[in-house]
FIZADO-600822 format. One record per residue: x, y, z of N, C-alpha, C, O in turn. Coordinates in steps of 0.02 Angstrom, whole numbers, plus 32768, in hexadecimal, padded with zeros to 4 digits. Each point is the difference from the previous one (the first is absolute). Layout:
BEGIN
XYZXYZXYZXYZ;...
This chain:
BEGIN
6B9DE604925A7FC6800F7FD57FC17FFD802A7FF57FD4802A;7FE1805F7FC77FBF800180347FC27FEB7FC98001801C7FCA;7FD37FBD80417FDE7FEB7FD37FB0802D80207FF17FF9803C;7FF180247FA47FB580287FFA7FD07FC17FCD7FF97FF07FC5;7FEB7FF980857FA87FCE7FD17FBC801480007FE1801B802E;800B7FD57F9B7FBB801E7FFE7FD57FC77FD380127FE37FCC;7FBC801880527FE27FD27FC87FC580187FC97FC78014800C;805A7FE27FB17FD380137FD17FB77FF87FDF7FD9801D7FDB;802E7F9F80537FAB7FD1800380017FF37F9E7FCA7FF07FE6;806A80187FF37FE67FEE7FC47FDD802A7FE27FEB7FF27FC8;8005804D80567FB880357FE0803B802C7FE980378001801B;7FB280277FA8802C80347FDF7FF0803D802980308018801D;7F9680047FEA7FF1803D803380397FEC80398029802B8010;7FDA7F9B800B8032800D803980407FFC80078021800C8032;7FF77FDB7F8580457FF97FE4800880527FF98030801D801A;7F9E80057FC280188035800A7FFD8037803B8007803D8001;7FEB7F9880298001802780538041800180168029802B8010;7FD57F897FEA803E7FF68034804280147FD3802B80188025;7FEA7FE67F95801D801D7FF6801C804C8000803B80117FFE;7F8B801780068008802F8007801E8010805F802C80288011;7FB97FB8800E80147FFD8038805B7FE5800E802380068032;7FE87FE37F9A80417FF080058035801B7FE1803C7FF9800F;7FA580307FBB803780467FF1800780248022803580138019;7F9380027FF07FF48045800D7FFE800680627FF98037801A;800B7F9F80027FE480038040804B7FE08023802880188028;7FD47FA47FB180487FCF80198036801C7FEE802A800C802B;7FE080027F94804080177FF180207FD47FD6802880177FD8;7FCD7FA8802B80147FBE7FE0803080107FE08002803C7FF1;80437F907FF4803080027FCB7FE37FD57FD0801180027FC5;7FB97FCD805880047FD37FC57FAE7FDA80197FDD800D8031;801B7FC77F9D7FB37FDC8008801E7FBD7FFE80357FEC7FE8;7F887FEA803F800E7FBB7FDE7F9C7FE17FFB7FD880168029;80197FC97FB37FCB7FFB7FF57FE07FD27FC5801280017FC5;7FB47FCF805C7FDA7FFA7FD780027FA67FDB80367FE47FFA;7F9D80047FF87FFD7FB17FE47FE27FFB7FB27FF87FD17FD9;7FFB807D80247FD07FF17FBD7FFE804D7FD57FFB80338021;80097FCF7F9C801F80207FD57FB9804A801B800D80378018;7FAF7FAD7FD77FEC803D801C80028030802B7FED803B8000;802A7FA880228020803E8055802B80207FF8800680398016;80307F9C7FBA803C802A7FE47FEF80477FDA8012803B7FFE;7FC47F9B7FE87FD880427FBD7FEF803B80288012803A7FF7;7FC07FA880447FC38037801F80568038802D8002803D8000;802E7F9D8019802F803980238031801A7FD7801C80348011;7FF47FA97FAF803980237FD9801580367FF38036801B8008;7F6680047FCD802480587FE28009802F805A8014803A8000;7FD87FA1804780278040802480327FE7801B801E802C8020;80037F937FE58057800D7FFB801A80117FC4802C802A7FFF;7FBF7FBA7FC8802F802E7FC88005804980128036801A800C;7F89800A7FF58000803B800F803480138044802C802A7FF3;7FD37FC5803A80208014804380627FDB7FEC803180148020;7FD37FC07FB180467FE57FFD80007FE9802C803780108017;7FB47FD780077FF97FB4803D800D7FBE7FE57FCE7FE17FED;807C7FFA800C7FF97FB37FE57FD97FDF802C80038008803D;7FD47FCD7FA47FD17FD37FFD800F7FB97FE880067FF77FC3;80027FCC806F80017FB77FF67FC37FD380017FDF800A8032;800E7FD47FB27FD27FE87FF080067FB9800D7FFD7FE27FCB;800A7FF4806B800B7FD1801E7FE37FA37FD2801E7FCB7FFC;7F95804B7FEA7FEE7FD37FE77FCA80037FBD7FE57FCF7FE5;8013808480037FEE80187FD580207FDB7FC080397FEB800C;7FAD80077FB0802A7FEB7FDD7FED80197FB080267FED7FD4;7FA98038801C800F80067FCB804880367FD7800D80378018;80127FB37FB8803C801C7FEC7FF1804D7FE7802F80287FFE;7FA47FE57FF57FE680477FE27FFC802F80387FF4803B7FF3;80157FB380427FE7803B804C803680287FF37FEE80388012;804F7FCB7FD9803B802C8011800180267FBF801C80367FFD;7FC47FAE7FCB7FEE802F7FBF7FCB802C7FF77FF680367FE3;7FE37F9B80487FA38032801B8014803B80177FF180367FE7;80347FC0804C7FF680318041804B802980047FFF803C800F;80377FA87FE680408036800180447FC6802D7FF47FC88015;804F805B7FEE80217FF88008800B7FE4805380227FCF800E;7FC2805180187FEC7FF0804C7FE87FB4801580037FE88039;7FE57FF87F8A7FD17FC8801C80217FBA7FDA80097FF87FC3;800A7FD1807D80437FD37FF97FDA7FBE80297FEB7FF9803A;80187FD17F7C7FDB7FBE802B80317FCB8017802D7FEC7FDA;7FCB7FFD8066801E7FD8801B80007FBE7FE280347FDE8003;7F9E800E7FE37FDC7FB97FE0801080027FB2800880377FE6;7FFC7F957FF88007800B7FB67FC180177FD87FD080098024;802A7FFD7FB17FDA80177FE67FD37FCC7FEC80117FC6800E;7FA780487FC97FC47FD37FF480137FD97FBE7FE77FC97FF6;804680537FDD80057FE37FC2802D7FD480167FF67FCB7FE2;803D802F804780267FD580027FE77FBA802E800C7FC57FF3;7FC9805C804C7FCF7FC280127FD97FD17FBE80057FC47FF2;7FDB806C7FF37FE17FEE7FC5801E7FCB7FD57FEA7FCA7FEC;803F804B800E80427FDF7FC380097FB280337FED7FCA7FEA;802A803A804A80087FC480177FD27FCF8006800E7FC57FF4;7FAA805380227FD47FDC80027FD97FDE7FB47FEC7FC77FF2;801680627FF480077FF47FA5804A7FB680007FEB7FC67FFC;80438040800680377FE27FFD7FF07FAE802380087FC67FED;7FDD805B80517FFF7FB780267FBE7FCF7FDA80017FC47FF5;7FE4805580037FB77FE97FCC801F7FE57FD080047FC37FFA;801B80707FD480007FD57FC980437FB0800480097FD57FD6;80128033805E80467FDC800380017FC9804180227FCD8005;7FAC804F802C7FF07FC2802D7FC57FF480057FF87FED803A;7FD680127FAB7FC17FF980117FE77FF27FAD7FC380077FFE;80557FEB7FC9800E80067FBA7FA8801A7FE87FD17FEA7FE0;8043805180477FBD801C7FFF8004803D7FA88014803A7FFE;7FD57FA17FCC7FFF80127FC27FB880317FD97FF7801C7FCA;7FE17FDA80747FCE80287FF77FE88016805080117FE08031;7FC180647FD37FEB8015802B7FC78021800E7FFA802F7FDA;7FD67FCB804F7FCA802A80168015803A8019802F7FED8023;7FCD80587FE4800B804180217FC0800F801A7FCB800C7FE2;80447FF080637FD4802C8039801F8047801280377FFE801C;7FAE803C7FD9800A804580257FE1802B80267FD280237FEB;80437FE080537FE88037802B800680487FDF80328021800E;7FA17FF87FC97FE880407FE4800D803E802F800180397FEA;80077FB980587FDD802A80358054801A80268002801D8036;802F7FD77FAA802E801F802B804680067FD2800B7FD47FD6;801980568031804B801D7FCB801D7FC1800980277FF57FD1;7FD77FDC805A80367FD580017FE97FC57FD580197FF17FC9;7FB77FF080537FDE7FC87FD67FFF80067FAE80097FD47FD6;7FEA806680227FEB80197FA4804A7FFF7FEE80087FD77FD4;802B8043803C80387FFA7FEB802F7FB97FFC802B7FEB7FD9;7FB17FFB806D80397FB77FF37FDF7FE27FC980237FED7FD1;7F928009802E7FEC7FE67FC5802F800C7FAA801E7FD97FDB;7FD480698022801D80177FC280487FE3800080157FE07FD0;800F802B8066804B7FE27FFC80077FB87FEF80317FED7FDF;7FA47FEE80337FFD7FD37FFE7FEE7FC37FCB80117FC57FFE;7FB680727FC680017FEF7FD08024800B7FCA80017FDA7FCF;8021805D8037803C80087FDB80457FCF8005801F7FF57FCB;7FF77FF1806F80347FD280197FDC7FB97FE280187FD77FD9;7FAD802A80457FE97FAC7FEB7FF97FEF7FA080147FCD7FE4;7FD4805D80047FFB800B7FB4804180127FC880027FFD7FC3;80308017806F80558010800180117FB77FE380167FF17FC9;7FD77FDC807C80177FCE800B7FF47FB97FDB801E7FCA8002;7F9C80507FD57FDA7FD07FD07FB27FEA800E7FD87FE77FD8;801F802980707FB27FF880237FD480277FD0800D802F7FDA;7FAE7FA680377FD180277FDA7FD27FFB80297FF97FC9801B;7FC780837FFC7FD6800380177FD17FFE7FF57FEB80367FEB;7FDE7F8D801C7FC37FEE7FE27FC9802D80257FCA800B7FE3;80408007804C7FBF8032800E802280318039803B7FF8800F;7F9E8038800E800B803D801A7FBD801480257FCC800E7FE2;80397FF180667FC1801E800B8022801D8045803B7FF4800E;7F988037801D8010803C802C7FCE7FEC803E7FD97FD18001;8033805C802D7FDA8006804E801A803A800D802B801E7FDF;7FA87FFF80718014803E800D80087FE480497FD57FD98016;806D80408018800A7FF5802C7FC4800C803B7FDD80327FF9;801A7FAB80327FCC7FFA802E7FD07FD47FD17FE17FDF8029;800C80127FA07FC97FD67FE080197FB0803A80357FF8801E;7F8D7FDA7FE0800C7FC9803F7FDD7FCE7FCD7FF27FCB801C;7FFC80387FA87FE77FB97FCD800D80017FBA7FF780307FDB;80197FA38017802480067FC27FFA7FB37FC5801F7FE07FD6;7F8C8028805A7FDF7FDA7FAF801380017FBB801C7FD57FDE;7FCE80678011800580117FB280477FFC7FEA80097FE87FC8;8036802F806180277FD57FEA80227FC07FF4801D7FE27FD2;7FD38016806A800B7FA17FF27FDA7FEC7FE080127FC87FEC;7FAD804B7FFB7FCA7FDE7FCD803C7FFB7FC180197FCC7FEB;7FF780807FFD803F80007FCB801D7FE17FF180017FE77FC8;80348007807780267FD2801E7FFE7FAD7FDA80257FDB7FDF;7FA1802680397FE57FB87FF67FF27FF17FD0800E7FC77FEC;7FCF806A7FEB80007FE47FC5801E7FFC7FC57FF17FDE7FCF;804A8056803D80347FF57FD180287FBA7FD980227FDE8026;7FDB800E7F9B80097FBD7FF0803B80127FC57FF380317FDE;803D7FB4801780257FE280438015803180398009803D7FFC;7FFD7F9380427FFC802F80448059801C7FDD80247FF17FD1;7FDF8042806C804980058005801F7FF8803D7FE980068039;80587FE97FB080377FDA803280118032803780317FEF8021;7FB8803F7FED7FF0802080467FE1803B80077FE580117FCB;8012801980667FE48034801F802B802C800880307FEB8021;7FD7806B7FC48023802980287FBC802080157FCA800B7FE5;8057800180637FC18030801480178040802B80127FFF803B;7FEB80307FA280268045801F7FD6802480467FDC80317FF9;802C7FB6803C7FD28011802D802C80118041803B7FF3800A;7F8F80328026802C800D80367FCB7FAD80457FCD7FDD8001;8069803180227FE77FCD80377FBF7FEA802B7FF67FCB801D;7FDB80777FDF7FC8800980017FD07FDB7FE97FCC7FF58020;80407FF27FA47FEB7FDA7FC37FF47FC07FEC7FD27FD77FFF;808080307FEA80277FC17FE97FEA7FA48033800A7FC67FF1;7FDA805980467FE87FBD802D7FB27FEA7FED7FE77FC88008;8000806A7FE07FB27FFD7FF480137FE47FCA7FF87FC38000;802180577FCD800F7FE07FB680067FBE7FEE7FE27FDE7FD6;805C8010806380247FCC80027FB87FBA80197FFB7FC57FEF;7FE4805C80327FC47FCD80297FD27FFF7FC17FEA7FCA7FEB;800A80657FFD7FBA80067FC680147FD37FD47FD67FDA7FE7;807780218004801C7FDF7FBB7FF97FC6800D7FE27FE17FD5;80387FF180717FFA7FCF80117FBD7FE980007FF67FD97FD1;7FE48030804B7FBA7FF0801A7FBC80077FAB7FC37FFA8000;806A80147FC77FE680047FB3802B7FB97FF47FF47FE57FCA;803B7FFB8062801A7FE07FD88041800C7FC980177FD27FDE;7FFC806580218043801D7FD9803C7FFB803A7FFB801E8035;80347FC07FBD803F7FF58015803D80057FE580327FE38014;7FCA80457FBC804480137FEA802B8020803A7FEB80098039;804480047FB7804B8022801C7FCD805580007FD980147FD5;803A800A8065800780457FF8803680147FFC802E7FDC8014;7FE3806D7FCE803D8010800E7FE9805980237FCB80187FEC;80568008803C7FEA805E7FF3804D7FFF8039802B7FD78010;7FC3806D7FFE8042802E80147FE5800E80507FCE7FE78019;806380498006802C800A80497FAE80217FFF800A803B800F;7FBF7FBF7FEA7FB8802D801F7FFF7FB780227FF2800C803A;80177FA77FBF7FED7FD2800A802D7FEA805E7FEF7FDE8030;804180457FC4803A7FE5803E7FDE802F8043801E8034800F;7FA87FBB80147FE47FF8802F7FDC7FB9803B7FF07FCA7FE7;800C803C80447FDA7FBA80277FDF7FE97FDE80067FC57FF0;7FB780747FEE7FCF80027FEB7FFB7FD37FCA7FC57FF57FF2;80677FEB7FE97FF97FE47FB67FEC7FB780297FD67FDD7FE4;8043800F8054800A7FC080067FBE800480437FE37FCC800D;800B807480187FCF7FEA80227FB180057FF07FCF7FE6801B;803A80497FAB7FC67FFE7FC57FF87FB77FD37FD47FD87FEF;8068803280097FFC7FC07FB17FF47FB8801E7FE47FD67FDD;8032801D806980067FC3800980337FD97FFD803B800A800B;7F9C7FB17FDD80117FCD7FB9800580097FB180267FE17FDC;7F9B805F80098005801A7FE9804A80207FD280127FF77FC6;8006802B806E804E80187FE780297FCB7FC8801B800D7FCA;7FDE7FBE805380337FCB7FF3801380197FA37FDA80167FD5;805D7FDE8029801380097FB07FFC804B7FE87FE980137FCA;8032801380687FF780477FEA8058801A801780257FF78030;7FDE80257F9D8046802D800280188046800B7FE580197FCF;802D80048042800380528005804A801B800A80217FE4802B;8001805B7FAB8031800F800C800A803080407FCC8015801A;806A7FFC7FFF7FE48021803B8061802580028021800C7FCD;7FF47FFD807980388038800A80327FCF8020803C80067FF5;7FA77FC1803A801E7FE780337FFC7FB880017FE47FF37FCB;80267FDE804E7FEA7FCF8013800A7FE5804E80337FEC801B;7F7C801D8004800D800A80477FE37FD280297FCB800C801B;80607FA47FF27FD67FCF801580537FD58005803B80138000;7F997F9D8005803F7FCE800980197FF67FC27FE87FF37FC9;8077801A805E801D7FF57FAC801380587FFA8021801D7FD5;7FC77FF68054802E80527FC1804A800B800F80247FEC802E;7FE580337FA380478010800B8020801180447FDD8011802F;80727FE97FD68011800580487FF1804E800F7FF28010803A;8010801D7F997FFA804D800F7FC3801F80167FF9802F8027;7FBD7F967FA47FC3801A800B7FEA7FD280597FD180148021;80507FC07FF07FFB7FE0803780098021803C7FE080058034;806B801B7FAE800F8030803D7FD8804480197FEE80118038;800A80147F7F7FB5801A801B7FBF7FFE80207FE4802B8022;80047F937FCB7FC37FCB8017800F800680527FD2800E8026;80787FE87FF5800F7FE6804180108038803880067FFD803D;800180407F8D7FFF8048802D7FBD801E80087FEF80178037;7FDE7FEB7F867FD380127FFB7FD37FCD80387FFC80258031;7FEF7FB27FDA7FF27FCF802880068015804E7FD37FFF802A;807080137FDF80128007803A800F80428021801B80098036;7FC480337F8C7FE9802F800F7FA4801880097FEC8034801A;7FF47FA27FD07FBC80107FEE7FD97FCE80147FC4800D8004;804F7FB7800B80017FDF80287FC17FC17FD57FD47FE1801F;8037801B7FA27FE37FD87FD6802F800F7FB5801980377FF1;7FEB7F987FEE802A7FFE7FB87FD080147FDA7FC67FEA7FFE;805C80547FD57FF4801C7FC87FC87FDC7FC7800B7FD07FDB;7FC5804E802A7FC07FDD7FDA80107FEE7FAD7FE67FD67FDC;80478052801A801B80007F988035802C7FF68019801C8032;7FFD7FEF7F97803E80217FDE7FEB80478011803380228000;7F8F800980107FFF803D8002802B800A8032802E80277FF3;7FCF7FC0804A802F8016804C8038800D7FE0801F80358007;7FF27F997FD0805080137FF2800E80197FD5803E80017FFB;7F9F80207FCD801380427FE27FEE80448025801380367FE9;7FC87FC580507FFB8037802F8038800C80278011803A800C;801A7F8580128033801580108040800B7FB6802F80278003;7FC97FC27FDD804280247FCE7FE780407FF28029802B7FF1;7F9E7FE4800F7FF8804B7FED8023803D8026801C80307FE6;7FDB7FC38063801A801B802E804680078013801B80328017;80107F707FD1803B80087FF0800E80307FBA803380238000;7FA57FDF7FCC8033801E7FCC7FE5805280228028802F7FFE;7FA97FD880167FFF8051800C803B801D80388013803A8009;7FFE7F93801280307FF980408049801C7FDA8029802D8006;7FCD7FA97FDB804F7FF87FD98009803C7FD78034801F8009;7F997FFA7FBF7FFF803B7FE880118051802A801A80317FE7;7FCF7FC6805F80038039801B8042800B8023801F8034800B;7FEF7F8A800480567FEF8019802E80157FD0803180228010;7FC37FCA7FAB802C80167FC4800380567FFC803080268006;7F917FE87FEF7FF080557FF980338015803F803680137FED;7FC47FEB80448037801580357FD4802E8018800C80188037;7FC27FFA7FA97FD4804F80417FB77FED7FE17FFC7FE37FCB;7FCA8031805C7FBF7FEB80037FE9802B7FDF7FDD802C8018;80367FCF7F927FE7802C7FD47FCD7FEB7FD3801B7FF67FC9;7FA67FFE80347FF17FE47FC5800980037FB37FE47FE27FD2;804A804A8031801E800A7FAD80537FD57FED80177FE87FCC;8004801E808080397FC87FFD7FEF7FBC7FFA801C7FD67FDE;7F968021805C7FFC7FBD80137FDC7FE47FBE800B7FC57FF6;7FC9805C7FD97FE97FD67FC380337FFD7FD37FF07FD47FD9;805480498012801C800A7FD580427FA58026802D7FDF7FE6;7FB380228057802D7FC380217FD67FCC7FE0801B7FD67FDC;7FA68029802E7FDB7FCA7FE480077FEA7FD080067FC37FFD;7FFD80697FC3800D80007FD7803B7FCE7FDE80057FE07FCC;8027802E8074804E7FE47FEE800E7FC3800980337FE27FEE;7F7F80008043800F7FB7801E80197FCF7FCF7FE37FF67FCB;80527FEE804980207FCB7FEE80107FC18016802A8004802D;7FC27FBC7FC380127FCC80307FD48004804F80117FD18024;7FDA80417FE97FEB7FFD80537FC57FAD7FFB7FD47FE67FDE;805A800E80647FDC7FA77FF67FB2801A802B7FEE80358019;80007FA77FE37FAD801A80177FE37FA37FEC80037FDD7FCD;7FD9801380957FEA7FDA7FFE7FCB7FDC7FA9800E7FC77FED;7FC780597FF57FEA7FEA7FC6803180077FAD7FEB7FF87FC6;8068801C805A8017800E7FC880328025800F8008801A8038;80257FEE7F8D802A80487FFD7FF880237FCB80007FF47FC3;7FF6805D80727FE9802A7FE1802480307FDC802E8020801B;7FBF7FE87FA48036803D7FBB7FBC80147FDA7FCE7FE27FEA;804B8067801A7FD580227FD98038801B7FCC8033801F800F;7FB67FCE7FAB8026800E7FBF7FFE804C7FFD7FE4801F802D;803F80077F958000804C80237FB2800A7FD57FEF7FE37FCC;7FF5804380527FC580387FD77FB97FC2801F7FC880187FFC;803C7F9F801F7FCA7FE5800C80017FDB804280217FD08015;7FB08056800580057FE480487FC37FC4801F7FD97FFE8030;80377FDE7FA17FEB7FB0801080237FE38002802D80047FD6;7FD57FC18068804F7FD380067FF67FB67FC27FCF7FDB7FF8;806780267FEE7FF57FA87FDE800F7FC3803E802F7FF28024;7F997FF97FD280017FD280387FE87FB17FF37FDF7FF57FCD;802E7FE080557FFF7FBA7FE07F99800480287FE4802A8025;800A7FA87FC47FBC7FEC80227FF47FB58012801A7FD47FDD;7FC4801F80547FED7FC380237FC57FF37FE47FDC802F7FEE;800F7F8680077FB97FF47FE67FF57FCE802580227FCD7FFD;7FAF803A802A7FE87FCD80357FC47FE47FF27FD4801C7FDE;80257F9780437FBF7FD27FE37FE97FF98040802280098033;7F927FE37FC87FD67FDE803C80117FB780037FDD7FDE7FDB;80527FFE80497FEB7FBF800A7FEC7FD5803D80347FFA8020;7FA77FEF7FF67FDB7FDF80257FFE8030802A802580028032;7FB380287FBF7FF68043802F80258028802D7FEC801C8033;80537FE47FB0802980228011803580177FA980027FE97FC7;8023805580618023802D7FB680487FEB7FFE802C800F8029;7FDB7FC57F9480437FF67FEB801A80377FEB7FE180357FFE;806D7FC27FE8801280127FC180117FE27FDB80257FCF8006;7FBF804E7FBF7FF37FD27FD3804580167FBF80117FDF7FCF;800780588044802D800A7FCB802A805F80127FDC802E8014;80597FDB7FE4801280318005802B80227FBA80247FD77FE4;7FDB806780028010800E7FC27FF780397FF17FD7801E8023;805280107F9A800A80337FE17FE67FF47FB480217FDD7FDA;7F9F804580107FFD7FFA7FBC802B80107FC58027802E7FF5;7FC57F9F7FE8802480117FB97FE980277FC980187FFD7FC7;7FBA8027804C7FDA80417FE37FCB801280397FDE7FE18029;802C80687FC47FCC802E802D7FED80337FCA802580137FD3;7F928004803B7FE7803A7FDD80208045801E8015801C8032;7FDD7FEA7F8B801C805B80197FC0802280357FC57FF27FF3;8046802B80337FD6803380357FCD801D7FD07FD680298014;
């Protein structure tokens, strides 16, 4: 397999460069791409159009393969089912019975885990005493913690749907008002950044994520840790590395199945995946939906460093 890289810089004008550069120029059988549901969005309608399968390594909302068409296949589970767990772990370890909602307004992924999230937590018996928003890149967040604060009675924790960018400023503003509840938010959080932003700060914050990539992981995610390491010549920063490499394994495996470098064999292989173990999981796509069911990791800050704090499959998920 010959791999063609290009970097998308995150901008849609150049998602749609380099894509186009990769049909039409490369020849490609297949794509792999992307950490975040908008990029998915910005390249979808021209692989649907061209019939180019498309993997989506760390993208997660469940709607991308209903948005956009048959071509487009996420490696990672989906947001409702993060959602669902982190909902789950709240109300069942953290006997978190009420909640504040923080939302990042400003991006497909954040707005959706939110929504998933209130549906699973309210599923589950939680009730949400207030609701307020930010727009990604905002850096103060007075007026909400004013909210925050004055809510009486407080509630028994924080979700805060944010990407990593953020979530450290947040985490410092909340502290430094004096609010110490539990946070809880999702895989935008599984960066350096939560813990070299947040501090001390962090402490008591939870997040679901793909992997669990530290002391203590499994012997399989270890053994990755110990190749990756000793290829790159530093260990894997979070769970994204290693849904980048299963992506590559399941596109691997799909094109091996197809038997010729067709992209109409090789998505109809994807399609078919069954069982394939994959460092964050094993991967099955049910017929007609190509999101894998996958268990999720929920990791805590403790003494400035990332446990796990719990590993699990919900007992309800929202529909897409």
């Amino acid at each position: 397999i010959e791999l063609v890289i290009y970097d998308s810089k995150s901008d849609s004008t150049t998602i749609s460069t380099v894509a186009s550069q990769l049909i039409d120029s490369d020849k490609v059988v297949g794509i792999i791409g992307f950490a975040d549901s908008d990029s998915v969005l910005a390249i979808g309608p021209q692989v649907q159009t061209a019939q180019i399968p498309f993997i989506t390594p760390g993208a997660t909302s469940p709607k991308l393969p209903s948005q956009l068409g048959n071509e487009i296949f996420l490696a990672a589970f989906g947001d409702n089912v993060q959602a669902a767990v982190g909902a789950e772990f709240a109300l069942n370890k953290l006997n978190g019975k009420t909640a504040y909602l923080l939302t990042d307004i400003g991006t497909e992924y954040t707005t959706l885990l939110s929504d998933y999230f209130v549906t699973a937590y309210e599923h589950g018996g939680g009730k949400i005493l207030e609701r307020d928003t930010y727009k990604i890149g905002d850096k103060t967040f007075t007026a909400q913690i004013a909210k925050l604060k004055a809510l009486s009675p407080q509630p028994d924790f924080v979700y805060a749907s944010s990407n990593a960018e953020e979530i450290g400023l947040i985490l410092k503003q909340m502290r430094q008002a004096g609010i110490n509840l539990p946070v809880v938010g999702g895989d935008g959080y599984d960066t350096p950044l939560l813990i070299q932003v947040g501090g001390d700060a962090a402490k008591d914050t939870y997040f679901t994520t793909h992997a669990y990539i530290g002391e203590g992981a499994t012997p399989k995610v270890q053994a990755f840790i110990d190749a990756y390491t000793k290829s790159v010549g530093n260990a894997p920063e979070n769970a994204f590395a290693a849904l980048g490499y299963d992506s590559v394994k399941l596109m691997a495996d799909a094109i091996e199945r197809a038997g010729a470098p067709d992209p109409a064999k090789i998505r109809d292989a994807l399609a078919a995946t069954s069982g394939l173990d994959g460092v964050t999981g094993t991967i099955t796509y049910r017929p007609g939906i190509s999101v894998p069911d996958k268990s999720v990791s929920v990791i805590g800050v403790k003494d400035g460093k990332l446990v796990l704090a719990s590993e699990a499959a919900p007992t309800f998920v929202a529909e897409p």
